[in-house]
C-alpha distance (Angstrom), angle and dihedral (degrees) to the residues before:
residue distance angle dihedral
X1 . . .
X2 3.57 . .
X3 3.81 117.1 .
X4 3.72 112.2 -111.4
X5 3.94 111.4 -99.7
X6 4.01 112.5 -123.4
X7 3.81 103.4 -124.8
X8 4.04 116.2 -156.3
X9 3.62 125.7 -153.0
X10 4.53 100.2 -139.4
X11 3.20 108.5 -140.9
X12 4.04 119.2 -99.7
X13 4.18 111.9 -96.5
X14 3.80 107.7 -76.9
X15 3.61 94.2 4.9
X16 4.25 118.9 132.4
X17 3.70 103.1 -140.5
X18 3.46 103.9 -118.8
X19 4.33 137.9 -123.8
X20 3.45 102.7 -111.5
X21 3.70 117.0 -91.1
X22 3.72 84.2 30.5
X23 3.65 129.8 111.5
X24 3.78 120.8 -115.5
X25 3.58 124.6 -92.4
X26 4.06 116.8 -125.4
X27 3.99 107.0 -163.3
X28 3.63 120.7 -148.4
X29 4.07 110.3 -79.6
X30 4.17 109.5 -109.8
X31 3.93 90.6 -129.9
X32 3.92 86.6 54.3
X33 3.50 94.8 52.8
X34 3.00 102.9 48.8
X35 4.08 93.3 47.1
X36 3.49 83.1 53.4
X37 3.32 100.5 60.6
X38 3.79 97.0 35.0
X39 3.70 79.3 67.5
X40 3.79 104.3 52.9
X41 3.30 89.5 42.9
X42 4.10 96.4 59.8
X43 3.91 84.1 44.8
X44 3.45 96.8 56.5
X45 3.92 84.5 39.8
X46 4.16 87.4 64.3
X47 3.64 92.5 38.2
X48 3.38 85.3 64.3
X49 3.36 101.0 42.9
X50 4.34 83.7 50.7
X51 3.64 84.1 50.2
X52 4.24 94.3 51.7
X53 3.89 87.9 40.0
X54 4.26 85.3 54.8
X55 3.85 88.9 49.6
X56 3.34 94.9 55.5
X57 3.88 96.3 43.8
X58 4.17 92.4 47.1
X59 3.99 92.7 51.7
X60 3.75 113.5 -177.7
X61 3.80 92.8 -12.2
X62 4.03 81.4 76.2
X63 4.16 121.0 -167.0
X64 3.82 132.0 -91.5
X65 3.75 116.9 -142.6
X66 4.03 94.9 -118.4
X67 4.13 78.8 52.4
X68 3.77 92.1 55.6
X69 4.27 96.0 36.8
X70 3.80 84.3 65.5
X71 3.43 98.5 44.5
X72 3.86 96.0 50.0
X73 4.10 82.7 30.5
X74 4.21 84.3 -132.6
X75 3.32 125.3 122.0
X76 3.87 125.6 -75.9
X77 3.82 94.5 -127.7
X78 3.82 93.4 59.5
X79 3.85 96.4 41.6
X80 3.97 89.5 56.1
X81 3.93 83.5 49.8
X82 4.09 84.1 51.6
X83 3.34 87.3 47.8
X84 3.63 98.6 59.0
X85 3.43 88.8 43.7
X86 3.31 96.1 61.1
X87 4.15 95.5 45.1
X88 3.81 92.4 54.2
X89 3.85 82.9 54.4
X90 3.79 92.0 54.9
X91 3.65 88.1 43.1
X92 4.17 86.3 79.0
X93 3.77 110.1 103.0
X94 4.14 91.3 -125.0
X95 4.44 85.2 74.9
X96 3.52 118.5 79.0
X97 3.72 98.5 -165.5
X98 4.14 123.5 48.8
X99 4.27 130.8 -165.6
X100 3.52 104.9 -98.8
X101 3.94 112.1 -160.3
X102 4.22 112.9 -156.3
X103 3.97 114.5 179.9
X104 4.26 93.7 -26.0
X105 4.11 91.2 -37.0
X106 3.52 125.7 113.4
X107 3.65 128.9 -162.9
X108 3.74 139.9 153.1
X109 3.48 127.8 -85.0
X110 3.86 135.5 -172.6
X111 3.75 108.4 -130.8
X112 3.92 123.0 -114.3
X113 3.82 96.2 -99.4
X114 3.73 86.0 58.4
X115 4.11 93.1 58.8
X116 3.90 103.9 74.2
X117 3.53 91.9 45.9
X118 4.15 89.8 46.1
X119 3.50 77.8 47.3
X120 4.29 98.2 60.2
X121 3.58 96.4 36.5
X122 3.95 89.5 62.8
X123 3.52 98.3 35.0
X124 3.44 115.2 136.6
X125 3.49 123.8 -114.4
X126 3.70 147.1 167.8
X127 3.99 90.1 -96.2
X128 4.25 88.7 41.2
X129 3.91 107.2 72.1
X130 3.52 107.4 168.6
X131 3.68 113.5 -111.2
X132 3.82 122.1 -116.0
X133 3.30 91.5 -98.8
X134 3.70 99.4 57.4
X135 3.82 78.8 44.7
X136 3.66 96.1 61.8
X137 3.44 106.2 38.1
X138 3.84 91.0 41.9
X139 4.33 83.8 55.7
X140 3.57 99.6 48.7
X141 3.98 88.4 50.4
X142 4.24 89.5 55.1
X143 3.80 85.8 46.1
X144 3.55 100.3 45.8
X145 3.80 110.8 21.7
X146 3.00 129.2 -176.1
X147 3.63 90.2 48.6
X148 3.73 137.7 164.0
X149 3.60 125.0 -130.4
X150 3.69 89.2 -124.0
X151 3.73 91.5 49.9
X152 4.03 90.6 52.2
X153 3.87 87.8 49.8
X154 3.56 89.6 50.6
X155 3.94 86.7 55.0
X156 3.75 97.6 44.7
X157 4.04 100.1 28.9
X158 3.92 97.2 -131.9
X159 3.92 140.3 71.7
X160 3.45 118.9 -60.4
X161 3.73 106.7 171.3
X162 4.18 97.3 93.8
X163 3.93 81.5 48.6
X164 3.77 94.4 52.5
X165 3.50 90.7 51.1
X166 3.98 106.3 51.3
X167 4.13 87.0 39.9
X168 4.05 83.4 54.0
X169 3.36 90.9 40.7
X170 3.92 90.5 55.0
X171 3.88 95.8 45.1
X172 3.84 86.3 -107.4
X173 3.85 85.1 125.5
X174 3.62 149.1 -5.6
X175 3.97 150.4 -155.2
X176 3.67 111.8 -90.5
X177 3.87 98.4 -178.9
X178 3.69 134.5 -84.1
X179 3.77 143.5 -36.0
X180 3.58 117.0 -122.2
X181 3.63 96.7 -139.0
X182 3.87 126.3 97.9
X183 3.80 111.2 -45.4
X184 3.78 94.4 0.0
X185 3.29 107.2 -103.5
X186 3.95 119.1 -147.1
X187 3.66 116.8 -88.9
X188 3.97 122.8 -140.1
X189 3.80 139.0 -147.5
X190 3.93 140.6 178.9
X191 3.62 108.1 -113.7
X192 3.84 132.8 -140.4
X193 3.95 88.4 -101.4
X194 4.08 85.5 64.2
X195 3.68 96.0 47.6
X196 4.09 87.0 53.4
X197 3.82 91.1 37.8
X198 4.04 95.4 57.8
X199 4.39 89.5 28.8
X200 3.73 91.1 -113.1
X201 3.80 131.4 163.5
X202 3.63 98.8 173.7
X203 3.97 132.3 20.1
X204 4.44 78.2 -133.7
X205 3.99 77.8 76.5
X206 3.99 91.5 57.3
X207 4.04 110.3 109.3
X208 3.76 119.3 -110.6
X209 4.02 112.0 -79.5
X210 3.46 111.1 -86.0
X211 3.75 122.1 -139.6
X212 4.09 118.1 -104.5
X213 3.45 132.9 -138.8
X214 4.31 118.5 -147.0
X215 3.58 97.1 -112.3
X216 3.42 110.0 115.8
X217 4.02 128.0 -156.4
X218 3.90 117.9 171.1
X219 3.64 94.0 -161.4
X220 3.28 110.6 121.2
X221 3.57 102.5 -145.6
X222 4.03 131.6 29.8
X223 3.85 116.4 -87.7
């Protein structure tokens, strides 16, 4: 007599054969997965994209992470893992600029093979005199340094933040650390290139302040 042949049920397709008295276990379907992650991976492609566009907009100033979580209304912990996404990206050689983070702010930054050529195309010359707007923002820095941007657009009643930038980028001035007040605000300073550029030895040689008028130019030099 031939011996009985054990017949086993195979489990259904991703199904967890069950302990007995215990329900089966459905795993997640392959196609879903991988939908699913398809999307969370283009959202945290346009948060990051959000998160380059706010960079740009908030200049110097830079952005905290509890800044950006209520902007992108996500939470904090994820944005600074954004965040660090997007500096290893700017880490590659092919970006001139990288995300600088100082004491929980993050800002953009051009990279150090960028600086000698900032450097030349603001150079000044004979046929580059600085306009009167470079002129006036670059004296109320030597009178008041440290200053704030927001404290020099206080003074003069416009923007100053594309200012700031080409009269960094030209030496002219530089970041001398942070304001205590609320968000700490960039500080800036006249640099040693200014004092050579206008033939100073002392800021006590600097003319008296002159008065400004609210139109606003951010050329750096006069046309």
């Amino acid at each position: 007599m031939d011996e009985e042949k054990e017949i086993r049920e195979e489990p259904a397709p991703f199904e967890v054969t069950p302990v007995t008295g215990q329900k089966p276990v459905q795993l997640q379907d392959p196609e879903l997965a991988k939908a699913l992650k398809t999307q969370e991976e283009q959202e945290d492609g346009m948060s990051e994209a959000i998160l380059e566009g706010l960079l740009f907009i908030v200049g110097d100033d830079g952005i905290t992470a509890a800044q950006a979580a209520n902007a992108l209304e996500i939470s904090e912990s994820r944005i600074v893992q954004l965040f660090e996404n997007l500096q290893k990206k700017y880490l590659d050689d092919s970006y001139g600029i990288e995300i600088a983070n100082y004491g929980g702010t993050y800002r953009f930054l051009s990279k150090a093979i960028v600086h000698p050529y900032a450097k030349k195309l603001f150079q000044l010359s004979k046929s580059n005199t600085l306009s009167q707007a470079a002129l006036e923002t670059l004296a109320i820095i030597a009178y008041k340094q440290p200053i704030t941007r927001v404290e020099i657009e206080e003074i003069r009643g416009v923007g100053a933040d594309m200012m700031l930038r080409k009269l960094e980028a030209r030496d002219l001035i530089r970041v001398s650390g942070r304001s205590e007040a609320p968000g700490r605000p960039i500080l800036y300073e006249v640099t040693e290139e200014f004092m050579d550029s206008f033939k100073l030895l002392s800021l006590d040689e600097l003319p008296a302040l002159p008065s400004f008028e609210t139109e606003e130019s951010d050329d750096l030099f006069e046309q």
